[in-house]
KEKE-3310 file (N, C-alpha, C; in steps of 0.2 Angstrom, whole numbers, plus 5000, padded with zeros to 4 digits):
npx = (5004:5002:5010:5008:5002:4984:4974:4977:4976:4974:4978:4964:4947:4931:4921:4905:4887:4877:4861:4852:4834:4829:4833:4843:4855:4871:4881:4894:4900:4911:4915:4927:4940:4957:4963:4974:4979:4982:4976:4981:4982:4973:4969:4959:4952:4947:4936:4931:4921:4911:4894:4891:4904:4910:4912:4905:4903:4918:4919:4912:4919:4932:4928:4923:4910:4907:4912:4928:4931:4943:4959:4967:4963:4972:4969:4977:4988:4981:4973:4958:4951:4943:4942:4937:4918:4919:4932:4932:4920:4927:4936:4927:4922:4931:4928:4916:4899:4893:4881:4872:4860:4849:4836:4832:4841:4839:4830:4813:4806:4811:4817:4827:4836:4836:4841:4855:4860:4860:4874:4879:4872:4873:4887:4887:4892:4891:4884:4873:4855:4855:4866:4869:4860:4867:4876:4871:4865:4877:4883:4874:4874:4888:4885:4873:4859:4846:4844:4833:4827:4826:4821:4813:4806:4812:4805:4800:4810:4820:4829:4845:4845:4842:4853:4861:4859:4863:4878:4879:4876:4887:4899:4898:4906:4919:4925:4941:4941:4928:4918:4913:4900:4892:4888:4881:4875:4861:4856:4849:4857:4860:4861:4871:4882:4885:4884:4896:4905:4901:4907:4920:4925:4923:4933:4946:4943:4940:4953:4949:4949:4944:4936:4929:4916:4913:4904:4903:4913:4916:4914:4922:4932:4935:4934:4946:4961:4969:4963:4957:4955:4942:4938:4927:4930:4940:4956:4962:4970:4979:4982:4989:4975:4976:4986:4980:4968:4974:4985:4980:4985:4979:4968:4954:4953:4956:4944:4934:4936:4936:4921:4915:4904:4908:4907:4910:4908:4919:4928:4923:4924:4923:4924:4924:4930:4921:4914:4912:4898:4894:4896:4906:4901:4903:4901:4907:4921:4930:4947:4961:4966:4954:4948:4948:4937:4932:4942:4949:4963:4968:4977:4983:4989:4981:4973:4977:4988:4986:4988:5001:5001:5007:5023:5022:5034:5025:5016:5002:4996:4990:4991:4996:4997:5002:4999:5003:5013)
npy = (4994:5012:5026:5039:5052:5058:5064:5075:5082:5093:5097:5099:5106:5107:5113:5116:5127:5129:5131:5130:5123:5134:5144:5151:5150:5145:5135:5127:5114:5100:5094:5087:5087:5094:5086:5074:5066:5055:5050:5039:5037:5026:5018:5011:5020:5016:5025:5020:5020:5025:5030:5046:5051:5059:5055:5057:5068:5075:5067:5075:5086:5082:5082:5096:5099:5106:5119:5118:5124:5127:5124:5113:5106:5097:5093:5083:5093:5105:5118:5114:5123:5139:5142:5149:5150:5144:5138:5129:5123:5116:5106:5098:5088:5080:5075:5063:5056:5043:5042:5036:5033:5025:5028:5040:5049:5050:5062:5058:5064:5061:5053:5038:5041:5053:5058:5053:5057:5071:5075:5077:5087:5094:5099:5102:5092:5083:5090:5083:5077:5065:5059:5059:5051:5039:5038:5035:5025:5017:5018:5015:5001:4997:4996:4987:4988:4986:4991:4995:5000:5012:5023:5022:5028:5030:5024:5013:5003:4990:4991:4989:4991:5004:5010:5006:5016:5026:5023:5026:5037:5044:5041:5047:5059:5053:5052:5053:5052:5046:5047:5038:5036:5026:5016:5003:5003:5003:4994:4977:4960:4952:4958:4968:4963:4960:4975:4977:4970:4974:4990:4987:4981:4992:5002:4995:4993:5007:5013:5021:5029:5031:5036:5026:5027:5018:5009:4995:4985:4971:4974:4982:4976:4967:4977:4985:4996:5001:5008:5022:5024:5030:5043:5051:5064:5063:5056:5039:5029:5024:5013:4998:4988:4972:4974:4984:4976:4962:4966:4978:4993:5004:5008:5010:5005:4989:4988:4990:4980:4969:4969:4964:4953:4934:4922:4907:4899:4892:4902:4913:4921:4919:4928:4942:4959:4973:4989:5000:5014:5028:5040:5050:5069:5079:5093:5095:5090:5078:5081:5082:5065:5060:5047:5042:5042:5030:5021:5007:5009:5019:5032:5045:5055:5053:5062:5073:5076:5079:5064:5062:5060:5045:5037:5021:5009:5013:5011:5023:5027:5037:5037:5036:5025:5013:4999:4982:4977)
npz = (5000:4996:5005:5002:5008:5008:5014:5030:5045:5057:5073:5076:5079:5084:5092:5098:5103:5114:5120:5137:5139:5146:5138:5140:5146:5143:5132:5129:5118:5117:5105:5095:5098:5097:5089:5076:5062:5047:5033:5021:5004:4993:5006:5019:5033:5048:5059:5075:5091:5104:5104:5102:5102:5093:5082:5068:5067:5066:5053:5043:5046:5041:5024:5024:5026:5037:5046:5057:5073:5078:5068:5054:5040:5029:5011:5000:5000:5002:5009:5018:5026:5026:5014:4998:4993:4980:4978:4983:4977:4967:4973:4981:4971:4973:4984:4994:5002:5011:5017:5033:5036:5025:5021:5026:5018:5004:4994:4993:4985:4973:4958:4954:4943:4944:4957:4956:4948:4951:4959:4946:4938:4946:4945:4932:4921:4911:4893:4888:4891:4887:4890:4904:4908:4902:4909:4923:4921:4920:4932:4939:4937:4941:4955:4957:4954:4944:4928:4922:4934:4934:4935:4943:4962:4979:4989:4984:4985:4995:5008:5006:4994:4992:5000:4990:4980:4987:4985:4974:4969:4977:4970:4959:4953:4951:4964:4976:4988:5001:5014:5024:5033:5045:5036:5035:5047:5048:5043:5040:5044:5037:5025:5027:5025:5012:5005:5014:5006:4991:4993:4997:4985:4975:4980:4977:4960:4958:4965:4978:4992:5008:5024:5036:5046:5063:5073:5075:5078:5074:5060:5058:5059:5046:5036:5035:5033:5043:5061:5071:5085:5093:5110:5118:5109:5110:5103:5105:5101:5087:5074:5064:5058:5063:5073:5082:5087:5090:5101:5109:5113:5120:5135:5135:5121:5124:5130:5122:5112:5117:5122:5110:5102:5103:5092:5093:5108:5114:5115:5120:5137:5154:5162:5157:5156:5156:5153:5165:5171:5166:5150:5151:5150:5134:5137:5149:5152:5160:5171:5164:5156:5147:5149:5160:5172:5168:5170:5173:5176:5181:5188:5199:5192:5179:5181:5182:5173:5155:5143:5131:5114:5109:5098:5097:5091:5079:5078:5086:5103:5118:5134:5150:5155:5146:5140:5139:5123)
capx = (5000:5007:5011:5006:4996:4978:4971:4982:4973:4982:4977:4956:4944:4925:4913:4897:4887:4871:4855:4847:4829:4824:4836:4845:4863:4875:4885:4899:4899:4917:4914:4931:4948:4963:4964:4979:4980:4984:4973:4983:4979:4971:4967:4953:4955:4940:4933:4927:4921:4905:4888:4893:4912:4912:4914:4904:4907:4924:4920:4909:4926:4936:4925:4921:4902:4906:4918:4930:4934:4951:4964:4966:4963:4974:4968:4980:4990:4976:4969:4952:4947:4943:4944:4932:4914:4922:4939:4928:4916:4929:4937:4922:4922:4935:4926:4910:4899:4887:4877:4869:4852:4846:4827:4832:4846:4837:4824:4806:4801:4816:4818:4835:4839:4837:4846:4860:4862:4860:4881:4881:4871:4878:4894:4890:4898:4889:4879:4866:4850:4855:4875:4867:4856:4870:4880:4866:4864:4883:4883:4867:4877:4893:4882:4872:4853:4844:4844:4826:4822:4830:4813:4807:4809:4815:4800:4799:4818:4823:4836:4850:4845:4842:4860:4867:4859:4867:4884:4880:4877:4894:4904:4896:4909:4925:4932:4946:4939:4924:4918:4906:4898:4891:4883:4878:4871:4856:4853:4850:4865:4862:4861:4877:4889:4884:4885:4904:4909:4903:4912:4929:4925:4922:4940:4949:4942:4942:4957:4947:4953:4940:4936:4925:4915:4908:4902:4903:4921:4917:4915:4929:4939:4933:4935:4949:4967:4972:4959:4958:4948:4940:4932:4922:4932:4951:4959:4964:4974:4980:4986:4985:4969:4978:4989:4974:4963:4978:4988:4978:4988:4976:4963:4949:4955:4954:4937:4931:4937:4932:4916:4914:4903:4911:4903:4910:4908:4923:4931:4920:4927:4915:4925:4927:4928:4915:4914:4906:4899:4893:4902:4908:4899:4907:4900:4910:4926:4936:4951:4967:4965:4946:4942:4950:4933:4928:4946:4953:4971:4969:4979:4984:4990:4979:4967:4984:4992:4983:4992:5002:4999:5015:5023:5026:5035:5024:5008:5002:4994:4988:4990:5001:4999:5003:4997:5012:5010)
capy = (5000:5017:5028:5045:5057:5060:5068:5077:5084:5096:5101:5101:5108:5109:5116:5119:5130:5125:5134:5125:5123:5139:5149:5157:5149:5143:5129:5124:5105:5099:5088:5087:5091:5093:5080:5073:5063:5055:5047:5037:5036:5019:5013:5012:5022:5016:5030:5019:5024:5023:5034:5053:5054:5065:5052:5060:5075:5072:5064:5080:5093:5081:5085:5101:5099:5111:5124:5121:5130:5128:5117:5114:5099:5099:5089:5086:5099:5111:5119:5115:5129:5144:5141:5153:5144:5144:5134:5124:5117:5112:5102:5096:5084:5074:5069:5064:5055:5039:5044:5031:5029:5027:5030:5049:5053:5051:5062:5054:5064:5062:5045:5035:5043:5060:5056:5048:5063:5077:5079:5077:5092:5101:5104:5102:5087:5081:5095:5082:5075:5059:5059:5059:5045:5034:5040:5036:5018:5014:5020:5009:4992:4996:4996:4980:4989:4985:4998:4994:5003:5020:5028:5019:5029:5026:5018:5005:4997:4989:4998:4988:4995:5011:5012:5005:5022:5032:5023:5026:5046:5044:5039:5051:5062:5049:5057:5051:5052:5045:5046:5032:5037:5019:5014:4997:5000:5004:4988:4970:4958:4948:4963:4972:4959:4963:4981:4979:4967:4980:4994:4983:4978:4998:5004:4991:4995:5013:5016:5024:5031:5027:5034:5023:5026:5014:5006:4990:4982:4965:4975:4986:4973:4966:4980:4992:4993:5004:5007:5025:5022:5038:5044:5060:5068:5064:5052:5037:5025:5023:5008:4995:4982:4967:4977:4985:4968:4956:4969:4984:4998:5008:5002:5008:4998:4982:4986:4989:4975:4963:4969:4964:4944:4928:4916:4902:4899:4891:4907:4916:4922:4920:4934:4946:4964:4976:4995:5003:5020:5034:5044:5059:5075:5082:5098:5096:5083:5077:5084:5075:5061:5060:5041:5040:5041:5023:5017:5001:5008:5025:5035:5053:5056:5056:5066:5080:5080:5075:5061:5065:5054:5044:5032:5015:5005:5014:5013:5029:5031:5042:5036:5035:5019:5009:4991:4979:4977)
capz = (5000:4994:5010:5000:5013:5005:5018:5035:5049:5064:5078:5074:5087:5084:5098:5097:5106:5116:5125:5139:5138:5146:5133:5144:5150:5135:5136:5124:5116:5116:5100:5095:5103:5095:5083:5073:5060:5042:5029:5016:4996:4994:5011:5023:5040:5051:5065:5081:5099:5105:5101:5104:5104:5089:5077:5063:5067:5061:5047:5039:5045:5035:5019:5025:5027:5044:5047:5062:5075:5074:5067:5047:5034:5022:5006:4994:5002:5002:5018:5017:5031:5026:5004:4996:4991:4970:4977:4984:4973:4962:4976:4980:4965:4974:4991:4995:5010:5011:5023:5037:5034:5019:5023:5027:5013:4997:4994:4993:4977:4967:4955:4954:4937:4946:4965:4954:4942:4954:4958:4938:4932:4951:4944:4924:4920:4903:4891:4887:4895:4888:4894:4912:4909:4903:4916:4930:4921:4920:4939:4943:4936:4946:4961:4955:4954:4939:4924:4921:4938:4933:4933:4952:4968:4983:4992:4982:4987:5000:5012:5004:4987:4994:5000:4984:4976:4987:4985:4967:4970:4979:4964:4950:4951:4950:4969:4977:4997:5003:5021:5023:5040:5046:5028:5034:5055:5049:5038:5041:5045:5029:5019:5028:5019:5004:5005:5012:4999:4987:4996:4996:4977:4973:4980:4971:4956:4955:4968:4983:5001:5014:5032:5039:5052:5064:5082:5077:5078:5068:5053:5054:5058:5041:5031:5037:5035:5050:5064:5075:5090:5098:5115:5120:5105:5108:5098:5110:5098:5082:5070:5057:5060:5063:5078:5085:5089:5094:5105:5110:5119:5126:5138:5130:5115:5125:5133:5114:5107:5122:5120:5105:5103:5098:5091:5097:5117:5120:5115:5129:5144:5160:5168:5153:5158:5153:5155:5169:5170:5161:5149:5153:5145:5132:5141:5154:5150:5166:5168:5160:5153:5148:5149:5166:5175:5167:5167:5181:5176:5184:5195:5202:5186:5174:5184:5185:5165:5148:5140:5126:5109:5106:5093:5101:5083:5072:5084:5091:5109:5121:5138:5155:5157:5140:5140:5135:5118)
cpx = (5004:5004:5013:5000:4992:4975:4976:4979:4976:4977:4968:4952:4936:4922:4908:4894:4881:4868:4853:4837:4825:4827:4839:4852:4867:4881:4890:4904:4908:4919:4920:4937:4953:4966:4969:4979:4979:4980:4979:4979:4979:4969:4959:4955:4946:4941:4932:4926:4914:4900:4890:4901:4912:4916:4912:4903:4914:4924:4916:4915:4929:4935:4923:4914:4900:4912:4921:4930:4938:4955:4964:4968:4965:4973:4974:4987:4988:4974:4961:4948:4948:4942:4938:4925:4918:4927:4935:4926:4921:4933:4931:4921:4928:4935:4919:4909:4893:4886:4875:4864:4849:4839:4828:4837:4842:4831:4818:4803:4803:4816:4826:4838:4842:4842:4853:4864:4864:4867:4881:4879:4873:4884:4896:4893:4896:4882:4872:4861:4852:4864:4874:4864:4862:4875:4878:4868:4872:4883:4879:4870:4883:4890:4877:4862:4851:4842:4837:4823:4824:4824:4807:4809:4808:4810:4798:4805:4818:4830:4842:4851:4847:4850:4866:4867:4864:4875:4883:4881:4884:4899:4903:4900:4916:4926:4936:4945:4932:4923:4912:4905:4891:4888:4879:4875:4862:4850:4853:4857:4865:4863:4869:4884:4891:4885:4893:4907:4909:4907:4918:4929:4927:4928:4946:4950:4945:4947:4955:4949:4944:4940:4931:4924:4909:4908:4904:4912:4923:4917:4918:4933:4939:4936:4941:4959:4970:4963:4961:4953:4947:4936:4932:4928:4939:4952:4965:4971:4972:4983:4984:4981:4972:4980:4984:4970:4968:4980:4987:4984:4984:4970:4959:4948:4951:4950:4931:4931:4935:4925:4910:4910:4906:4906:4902:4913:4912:4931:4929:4923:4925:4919:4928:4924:4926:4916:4912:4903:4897:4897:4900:4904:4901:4906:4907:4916:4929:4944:4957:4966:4956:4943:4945:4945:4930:4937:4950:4957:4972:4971:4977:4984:4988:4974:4971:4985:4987:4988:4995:5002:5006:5017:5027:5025:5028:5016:5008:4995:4993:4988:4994:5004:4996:5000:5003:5008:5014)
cpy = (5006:5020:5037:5048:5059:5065:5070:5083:5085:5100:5102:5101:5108:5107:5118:5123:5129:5129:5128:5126:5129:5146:5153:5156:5144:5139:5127:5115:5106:5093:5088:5094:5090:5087:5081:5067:5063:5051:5046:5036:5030:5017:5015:5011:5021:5021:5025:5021:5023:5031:5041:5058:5056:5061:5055:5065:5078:5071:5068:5086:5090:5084:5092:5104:5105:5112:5121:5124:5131:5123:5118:5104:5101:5091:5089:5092:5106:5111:5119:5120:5134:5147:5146:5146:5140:5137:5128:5117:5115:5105:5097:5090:5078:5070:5069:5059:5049:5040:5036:5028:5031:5026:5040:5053:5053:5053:5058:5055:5065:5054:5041:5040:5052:5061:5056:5053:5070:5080:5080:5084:5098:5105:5102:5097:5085:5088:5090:5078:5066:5056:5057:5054:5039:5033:5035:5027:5013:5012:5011:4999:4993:4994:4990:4984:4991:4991:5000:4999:5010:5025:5027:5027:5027:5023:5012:5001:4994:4994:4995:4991:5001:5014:5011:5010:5027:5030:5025:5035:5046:5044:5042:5053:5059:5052:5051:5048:5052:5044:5041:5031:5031:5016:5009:4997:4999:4996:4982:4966:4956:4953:4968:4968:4960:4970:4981:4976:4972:4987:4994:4982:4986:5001:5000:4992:5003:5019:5020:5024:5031:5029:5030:5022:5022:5012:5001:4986:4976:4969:4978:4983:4969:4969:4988:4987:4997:5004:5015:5024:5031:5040:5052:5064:5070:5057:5046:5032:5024:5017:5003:4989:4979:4969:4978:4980:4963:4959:4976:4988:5003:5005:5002:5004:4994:4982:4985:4980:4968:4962:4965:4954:4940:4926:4910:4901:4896:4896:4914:4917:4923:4925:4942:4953:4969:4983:4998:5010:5023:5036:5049:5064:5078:5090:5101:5090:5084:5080:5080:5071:5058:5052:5039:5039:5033:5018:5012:5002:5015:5026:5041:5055:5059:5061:5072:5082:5074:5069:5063:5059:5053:5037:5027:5011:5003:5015:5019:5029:5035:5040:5034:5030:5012:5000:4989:4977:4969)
cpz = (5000:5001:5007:5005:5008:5009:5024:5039:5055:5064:5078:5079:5082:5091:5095:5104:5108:5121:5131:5138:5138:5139:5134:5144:5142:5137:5130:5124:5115:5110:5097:5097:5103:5092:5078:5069:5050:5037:5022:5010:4997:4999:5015:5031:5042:5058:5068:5087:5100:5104:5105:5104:5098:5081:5069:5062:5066:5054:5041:5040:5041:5028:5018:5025:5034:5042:5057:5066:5076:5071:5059:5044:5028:5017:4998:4995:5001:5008:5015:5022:5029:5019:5004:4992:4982:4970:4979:4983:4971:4966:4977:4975:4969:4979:4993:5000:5008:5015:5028:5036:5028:5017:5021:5020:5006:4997:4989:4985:4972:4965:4953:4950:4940:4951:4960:4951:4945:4954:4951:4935:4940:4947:4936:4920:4913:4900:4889:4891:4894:4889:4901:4911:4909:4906:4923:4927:4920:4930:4943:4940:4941:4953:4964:4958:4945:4935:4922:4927:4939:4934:4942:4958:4974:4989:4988:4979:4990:5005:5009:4999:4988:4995:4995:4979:4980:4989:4979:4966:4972:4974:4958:4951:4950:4958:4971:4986:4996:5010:5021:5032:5043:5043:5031:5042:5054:5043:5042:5040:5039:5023:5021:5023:5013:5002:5007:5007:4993:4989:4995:4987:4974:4974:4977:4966:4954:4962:4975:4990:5003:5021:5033:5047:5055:5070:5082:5075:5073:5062:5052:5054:5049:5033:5031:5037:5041:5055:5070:5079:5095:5103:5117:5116:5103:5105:5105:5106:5091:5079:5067:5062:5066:5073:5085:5091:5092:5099:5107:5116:5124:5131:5135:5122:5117:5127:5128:5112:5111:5125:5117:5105:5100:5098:5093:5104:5118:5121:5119:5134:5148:5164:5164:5156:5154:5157:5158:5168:5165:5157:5149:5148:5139:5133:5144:5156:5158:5164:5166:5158:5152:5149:5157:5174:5175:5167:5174:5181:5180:5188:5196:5197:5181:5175:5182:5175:5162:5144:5134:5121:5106:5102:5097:5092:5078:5071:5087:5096:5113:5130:5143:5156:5150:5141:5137:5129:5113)
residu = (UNK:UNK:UNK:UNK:UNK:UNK:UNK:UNK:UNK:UNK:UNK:UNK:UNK:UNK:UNK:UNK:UNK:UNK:UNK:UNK:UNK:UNK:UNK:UNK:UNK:UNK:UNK:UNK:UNK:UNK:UNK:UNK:UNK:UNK:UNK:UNK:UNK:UNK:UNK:UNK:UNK:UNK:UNK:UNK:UNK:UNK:UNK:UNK:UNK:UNK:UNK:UNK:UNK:UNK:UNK:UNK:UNK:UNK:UNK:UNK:UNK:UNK:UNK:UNK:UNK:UNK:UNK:UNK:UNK:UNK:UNK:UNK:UNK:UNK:UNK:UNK:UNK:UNK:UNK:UNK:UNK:UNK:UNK:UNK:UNK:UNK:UNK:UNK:UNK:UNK:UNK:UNK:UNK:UNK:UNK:UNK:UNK:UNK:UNK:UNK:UNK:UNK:UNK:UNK:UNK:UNK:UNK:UNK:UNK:UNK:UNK:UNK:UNK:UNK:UNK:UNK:UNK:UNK:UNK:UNK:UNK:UNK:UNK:UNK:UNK:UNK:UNK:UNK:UNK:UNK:UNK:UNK:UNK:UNK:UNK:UNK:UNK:UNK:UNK:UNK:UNK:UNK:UNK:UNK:UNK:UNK:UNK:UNK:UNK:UNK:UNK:UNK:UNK:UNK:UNK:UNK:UNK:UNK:UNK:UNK:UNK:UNK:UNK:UNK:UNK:UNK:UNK:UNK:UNK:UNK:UNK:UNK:UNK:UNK:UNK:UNK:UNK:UNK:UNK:UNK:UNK:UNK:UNK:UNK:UNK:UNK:UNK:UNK:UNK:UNK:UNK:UNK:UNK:UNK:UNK:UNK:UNK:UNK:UNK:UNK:UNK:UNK:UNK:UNK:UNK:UNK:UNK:UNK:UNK:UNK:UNK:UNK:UNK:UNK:UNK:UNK:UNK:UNK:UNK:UNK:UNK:UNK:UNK:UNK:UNK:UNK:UNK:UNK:UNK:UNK:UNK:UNK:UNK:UNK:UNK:UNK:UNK:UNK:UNK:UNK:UNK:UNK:UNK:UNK:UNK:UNK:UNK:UNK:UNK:UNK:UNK:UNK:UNK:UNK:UNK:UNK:UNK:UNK:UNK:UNK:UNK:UNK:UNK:UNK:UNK:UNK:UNK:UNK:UNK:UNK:UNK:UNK:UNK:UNK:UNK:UNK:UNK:UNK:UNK:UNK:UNK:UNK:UNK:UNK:UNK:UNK:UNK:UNK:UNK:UNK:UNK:UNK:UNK:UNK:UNK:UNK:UNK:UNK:UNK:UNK:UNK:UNK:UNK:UNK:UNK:UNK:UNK:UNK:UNK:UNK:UNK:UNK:UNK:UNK:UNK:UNK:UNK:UNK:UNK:UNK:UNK:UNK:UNK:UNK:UNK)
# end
């Protein structure tokens, strides 16, 4: 795998800003903090962490679907913070986003040929009505949806279909980067296979880089060749799959990943440990090391100084107390 930086992302901060109910007292979301890192051309970097750490919130600054609040993503060696709308669009053409759920992303009164075509006649791409069509019906074969149903809309798919339009929206414009924010949670198991098989088939074919985000650990260990795992908005470890799953360094790694069910019971562990507690706000983050409220390795320490995110051979974590690796 080439080790060409596609994407490189420093120092990234997004807060949001929050009323309580009566509309008075203002409160500022901690949704990402100080993020670092590196997306390689050709691979597949999977996002994990549990529901709220800022995972897709991430994964729309990367594309620039939100403006930071600070930090810079540079694409290509472009800062995507701050570009004029013009620089933009034209970038634009080289990242796009498979959304979640494919009920809520595809509008209801639009029909495949239209959904499909929309980036196409956005940014110009062919002069004629029938360029787009054969465009839409090339698209709808790579994706494996019948050209006969170019004319149906999207009530009458199923959700697996549904999400094979909106990889196929994905791909009209040839890009380079795709953020694929949990494509398959919202579908059936038998139908998730399917959908990452095509996914894996799709970056093969026409070269594509990959964040992938997701909760569920089987399927990124599946389909990912590095793996960043994340909580309440900091970045806790980095590294390829394989490393990740056999030899976790930080702890919530290894509380993720033991988690996670086997299938076969004599690979169970009757005394497997499991995460206690809340997670912390991202209101109002603990101080020092943020996962040290749920963490059995804690000390004085992490309560005192932030951990700083360091390379153990080639691996980067974030914490005091390293797991032997």
């Amino acid at each position: 795998m080439s080790k060409d930086v596609l994407v490189k992302v420093n120092n990234l901060v997004k807060n949001f800003s929050v009323t309580n109910s009566h509309g008075s007292k203002k409160s500022v979301v901690q949704a990402v903090s100080d993020v670092n890192f590196e997306i390689f051309r050709g691979e597949t970097l999977s996002l994990v962490g549990e529901s709220g750490c800022g995972k897709s919130t991430l994964g729309r600054l990367l594309i620039n679907l939100i403006e930071p609040t600070s930090g810079s993503v540079m694409f290509e060696g472009t800062d995507l913070v701050g570009l004029k709308s013009n620089e933009m669009r034209e970038l634009r053409k080289k990242m796009q986003i498979i959304f979640q759920d494919p009920y809520a992303s595809l509008n209801p009164r639009m029909n495949v040929c239209q959904i499909i075509s929309e980036p196409l006649k956005t940014h110009k791409i062919y002069k004629t009505k029938k360029e787009n069509e054969n465009r839409v019906k090339e698209l709808m074969d790579k994706v494996g949806i019948r050209k006969e149903f170019i004319n149906r809309y999207p009530h009458q798919f199923s959700g697996g279909q549904r999400q094979r339009i909106g990889i196929a929206r994905a791909l009209a414009l040839n890009p380079e980067l795709i953020v694929c924010d949990e494509p398959v949670s919202a579908l059936d198991v038998s139908i998730q296979s399917q959908i990452l098989n095509l996914i894996h088939d799709l970056q093969e074919e026409f070269n594509l880089t990959y964040l992938f985000i997701s909760h569920d650990l089987s399927v990124v260990r599946y389909i990912s060749d590095r793996v960043c795992v994340m909580f309440l908005g900091k970045i806790c470890e980095i590294g390829n799959t394989e490393d990740i799953y056999e030899r976790p360094l930080h702890p919530y790694t290894k509380f993720l990943i033991e988690a996670v069910p086997k299938p076969d019971p004599k690979l169970r562990k009757e005394d497997k440990k499991i995460l206690t507690g809340e997670i912390p706000s991202p209101v109002n983050p603990p101080s020092g090391c943020r996962f040290r409220t749920r963490c059995p390795y804690a000390k004085d320490i992490c309560s005192e100084s932030e951990p700083e995110m360091k390379n153990y051979k080639g691996r980067f974590a974030a914490c005091h107390f390293i797991l032997e690796s």
